[in-house]
C-alpha positions in Angstrom: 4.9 -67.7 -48.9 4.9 -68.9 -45.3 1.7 -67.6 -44.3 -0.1 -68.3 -47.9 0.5 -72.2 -47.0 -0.5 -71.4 -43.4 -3.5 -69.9 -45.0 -4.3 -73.0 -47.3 -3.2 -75.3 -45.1 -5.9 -74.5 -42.1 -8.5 -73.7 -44.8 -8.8 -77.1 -46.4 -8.2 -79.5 -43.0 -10.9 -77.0 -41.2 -13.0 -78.3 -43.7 -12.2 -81.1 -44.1 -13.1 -81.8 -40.4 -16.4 -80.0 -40.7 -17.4 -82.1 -43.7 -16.1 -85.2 -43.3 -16.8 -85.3 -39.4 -19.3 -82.5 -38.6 -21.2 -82.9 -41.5 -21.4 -86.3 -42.6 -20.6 -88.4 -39.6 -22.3 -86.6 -37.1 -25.2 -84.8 -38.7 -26.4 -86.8 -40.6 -24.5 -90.2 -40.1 -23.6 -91.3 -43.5 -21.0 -93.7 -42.1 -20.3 -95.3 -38.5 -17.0 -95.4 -36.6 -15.3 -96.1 -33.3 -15.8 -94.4 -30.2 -12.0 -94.4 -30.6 -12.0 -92.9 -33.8 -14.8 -90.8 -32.8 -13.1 -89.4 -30.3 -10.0 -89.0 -32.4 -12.0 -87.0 -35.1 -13.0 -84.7 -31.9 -9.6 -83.6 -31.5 -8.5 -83.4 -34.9 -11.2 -81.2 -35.6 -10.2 -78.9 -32.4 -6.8 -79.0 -33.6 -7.6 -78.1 -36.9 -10.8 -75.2 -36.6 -8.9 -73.7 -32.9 -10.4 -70.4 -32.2 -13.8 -71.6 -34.7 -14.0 -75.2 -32.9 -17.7 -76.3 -33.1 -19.1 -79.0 -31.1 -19.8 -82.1 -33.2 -22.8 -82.6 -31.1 -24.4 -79.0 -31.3 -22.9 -78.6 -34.7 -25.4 -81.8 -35.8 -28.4 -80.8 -34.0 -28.2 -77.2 -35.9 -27.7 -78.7 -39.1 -30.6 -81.2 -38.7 -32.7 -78.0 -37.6 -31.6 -76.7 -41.1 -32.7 -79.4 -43.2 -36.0 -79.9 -41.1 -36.7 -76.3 -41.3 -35.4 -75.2 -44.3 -36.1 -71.7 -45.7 -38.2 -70.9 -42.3 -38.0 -68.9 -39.4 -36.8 -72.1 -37.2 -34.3 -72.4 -40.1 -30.2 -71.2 -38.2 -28.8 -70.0 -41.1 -31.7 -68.9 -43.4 -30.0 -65.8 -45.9 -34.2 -65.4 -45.8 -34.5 -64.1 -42.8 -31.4 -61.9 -42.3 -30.3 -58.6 -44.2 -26.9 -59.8 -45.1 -24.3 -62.4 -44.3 -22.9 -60.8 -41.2 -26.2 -61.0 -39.6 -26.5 -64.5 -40.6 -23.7 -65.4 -39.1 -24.5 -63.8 -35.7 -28.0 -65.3 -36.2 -26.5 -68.8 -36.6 -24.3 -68.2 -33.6 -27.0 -67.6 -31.4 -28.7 -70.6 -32.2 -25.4 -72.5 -31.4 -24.9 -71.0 -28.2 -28.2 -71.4 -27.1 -27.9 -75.3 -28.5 -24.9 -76.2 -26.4 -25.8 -74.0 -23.1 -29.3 -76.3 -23.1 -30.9 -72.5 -23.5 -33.4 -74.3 -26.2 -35.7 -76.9 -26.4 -35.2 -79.5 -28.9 -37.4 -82.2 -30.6 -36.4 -85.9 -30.1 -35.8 -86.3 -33.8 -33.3 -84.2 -33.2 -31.2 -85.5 -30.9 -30.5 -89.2 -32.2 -27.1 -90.9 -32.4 -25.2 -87.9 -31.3 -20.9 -87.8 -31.3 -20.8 -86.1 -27.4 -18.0 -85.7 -25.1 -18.7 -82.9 -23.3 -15.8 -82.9 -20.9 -13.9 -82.1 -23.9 -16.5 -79.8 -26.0 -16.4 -77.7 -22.3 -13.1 -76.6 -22.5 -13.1 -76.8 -26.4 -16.2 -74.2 -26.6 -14.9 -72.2 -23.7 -13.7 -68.7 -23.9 -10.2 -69.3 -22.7 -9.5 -71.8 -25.5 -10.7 -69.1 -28.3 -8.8 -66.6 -26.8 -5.7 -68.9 -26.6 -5.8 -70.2 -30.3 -6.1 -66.5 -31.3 -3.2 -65.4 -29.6 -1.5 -68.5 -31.2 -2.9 -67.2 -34.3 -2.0 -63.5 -34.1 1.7 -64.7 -33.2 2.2 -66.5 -36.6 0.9 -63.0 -38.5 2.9 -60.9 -36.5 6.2 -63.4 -37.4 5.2 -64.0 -40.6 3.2 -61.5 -42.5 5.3 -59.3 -44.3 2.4 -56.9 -45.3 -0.5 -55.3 -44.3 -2.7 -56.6 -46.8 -2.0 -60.1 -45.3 -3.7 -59.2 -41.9 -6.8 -58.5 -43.5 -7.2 -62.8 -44.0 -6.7 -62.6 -40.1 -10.8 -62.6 -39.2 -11.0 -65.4 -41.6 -8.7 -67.1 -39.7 -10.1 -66.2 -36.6 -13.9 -67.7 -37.6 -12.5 -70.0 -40.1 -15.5 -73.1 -38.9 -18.4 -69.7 -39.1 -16.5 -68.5 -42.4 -16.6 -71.8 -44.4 -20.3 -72.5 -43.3 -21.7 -68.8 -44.0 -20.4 -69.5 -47.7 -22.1 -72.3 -48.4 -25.4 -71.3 -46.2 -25.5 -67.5 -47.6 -24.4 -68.1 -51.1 -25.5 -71.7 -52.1 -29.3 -70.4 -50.8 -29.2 -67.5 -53.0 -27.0 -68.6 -56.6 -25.9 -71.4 -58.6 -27.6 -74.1 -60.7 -30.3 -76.9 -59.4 -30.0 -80.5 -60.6 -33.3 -81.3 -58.6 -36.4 -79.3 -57.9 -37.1 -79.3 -54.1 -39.3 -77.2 -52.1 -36.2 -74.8 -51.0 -33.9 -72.4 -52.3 -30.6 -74.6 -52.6 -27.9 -74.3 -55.3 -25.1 -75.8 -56.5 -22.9 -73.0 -56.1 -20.2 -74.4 -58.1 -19.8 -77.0 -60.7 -16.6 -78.2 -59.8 -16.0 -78.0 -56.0 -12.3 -78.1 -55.1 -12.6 -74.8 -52.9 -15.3 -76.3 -50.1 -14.0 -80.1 -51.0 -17.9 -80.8 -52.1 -19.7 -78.6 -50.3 -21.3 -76.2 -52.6 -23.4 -78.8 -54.3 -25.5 -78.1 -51.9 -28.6 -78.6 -54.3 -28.0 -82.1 -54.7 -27.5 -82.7 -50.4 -30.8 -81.2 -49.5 -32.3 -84.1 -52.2 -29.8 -87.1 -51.0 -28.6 -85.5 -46.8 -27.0 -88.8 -45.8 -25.0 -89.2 -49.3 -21.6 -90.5 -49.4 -20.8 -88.5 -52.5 -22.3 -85.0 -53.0 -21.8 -84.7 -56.0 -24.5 -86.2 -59.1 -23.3 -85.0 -62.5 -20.2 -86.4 -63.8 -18.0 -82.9 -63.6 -19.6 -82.6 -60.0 -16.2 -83.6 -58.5 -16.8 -84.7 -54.6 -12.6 -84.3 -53.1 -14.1 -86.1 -50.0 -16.0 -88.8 -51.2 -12.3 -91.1 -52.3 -11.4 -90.4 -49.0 -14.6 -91.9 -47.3 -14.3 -95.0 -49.5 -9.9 -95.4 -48.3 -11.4 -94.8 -44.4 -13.6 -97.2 -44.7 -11.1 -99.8 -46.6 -8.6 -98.8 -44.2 -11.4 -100.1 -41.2 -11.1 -96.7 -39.8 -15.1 -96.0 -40.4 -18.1 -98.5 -41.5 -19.6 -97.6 -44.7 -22.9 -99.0 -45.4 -23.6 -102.0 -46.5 -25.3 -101.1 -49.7 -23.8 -97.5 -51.1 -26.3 -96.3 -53.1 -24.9 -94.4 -56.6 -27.1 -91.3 -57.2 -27.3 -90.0 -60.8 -29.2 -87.9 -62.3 -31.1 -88.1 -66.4 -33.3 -85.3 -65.8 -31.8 -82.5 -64.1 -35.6 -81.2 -63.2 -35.6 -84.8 -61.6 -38.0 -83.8 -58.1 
């Protein structure tokens, strides 16, 4: 029981962090906040992904390279260009690497508006605070897995940030439903997202990127959208001025 809500609990505020603040804040800046909150959201989300942190800043640029790039060889985490998921993944982490060690040129475009603290990504990204969040980690299995079978959700844990974005970049490019016709091969993986807390309708981002509310069709349930809309009642984040409502009459809509 102990290490099921350990499990659950790390899976949904890891992403939670990568959505709300990775994602949406700092990729593609669907809301402002604070350099306060900003940097509050920074440690929240190292708190919360540990061994998997990802830089906010490196995190964005990667992400913008994924939309801008789609589908082609300059695309991070293209399933098209890699012979399984595993490879992804390694793919993906090369380009990160080379992102935050300045290894790769980047356009301008790119590089816009950017969350950075980089004393604090430093020692974040570094090798001693992995290996220090997986001994943390390993401790809580070792106390409180009772079998086996329970250590096999240990590499999850360990590369929860990589785990969480190889689902939605492997599977949501290969299967699932489109609302909207696009010149790529995202999916809605799911048609009600409570598992990646909106996510999976990944279909309906790659038409609307800066959207509040990922989801279109009525049952296409968005866990982190209410949330957005409290933050920004609450004067923690500044929503746009004008939220636009996307729907959708024609699901071959282009």
């Amino acid at each position: 029981m102990v290490m099921a809500i350990f499990f659950i609990a790390l899976w949904y505020s890891s992403l939670f962090c990568q959505t709300f603040f990775q994602h949406r804040y700092a990729a593609h800046g669907a809301f402002k906040m604070s350099k306060f909150w900003e940097r509050a959201f920074f440690i929240l989300s190292y708190i919360t992904q540990g061994s998997s942190y990802m830089s906010p800043r490196a995190y964005a640029i990667m992400h913008r390279m994924h939309h801008a790039y789609t589908d082609t060889a300059l695309d991070p985490h293209s399933p098209s260009f890699s012979k399984n998921i595993f490879s992804m993944m390694w793919r993906t982490r090369n380009f990160y690497v080379d992102i935050v060690k300045g290894n790769m040129e980047l356009e301008p475009r790119f590089l816009k508006n950017l969350p950075d603290w980089p004393t604090f990504d430093r020692w974040a990204n570094s090798t001693a605070s992995r290996l220090l969040w997986s001994l943390v980690y390993v401790g809580i299995f070792v106390m409180f897995a009772h079998s086996p079978w329970v250590y096999l959700l240990l590499p999850v844990v360990l590369c929860m940030g990589a785990f969480h974005g190889a689902v939605i970049n492997w599977f949501a490019h290969k299967y699932g439903y489109k609302n909207f016709i696009l010149k790529n091969t995202s999916e809605n993986l799911f048609t009600v997202d409570f598992l990646m807390l909106g996510e999976s309708y990944h279909n309906n981002h790659h038409k609307h990127p800066s959207s509040l509310n990922f989801g279109v069709r009525w049952h296409e349930v968005d866990p982190i959208y209410p949330i957005i809309r409290l933050l920004g009642w609450l004067h923690v984040i500044r929503l746009p001025k004008v939220i636009p409502v996307h729907t959708l009459a024609d699901p071959e809509t282009t």
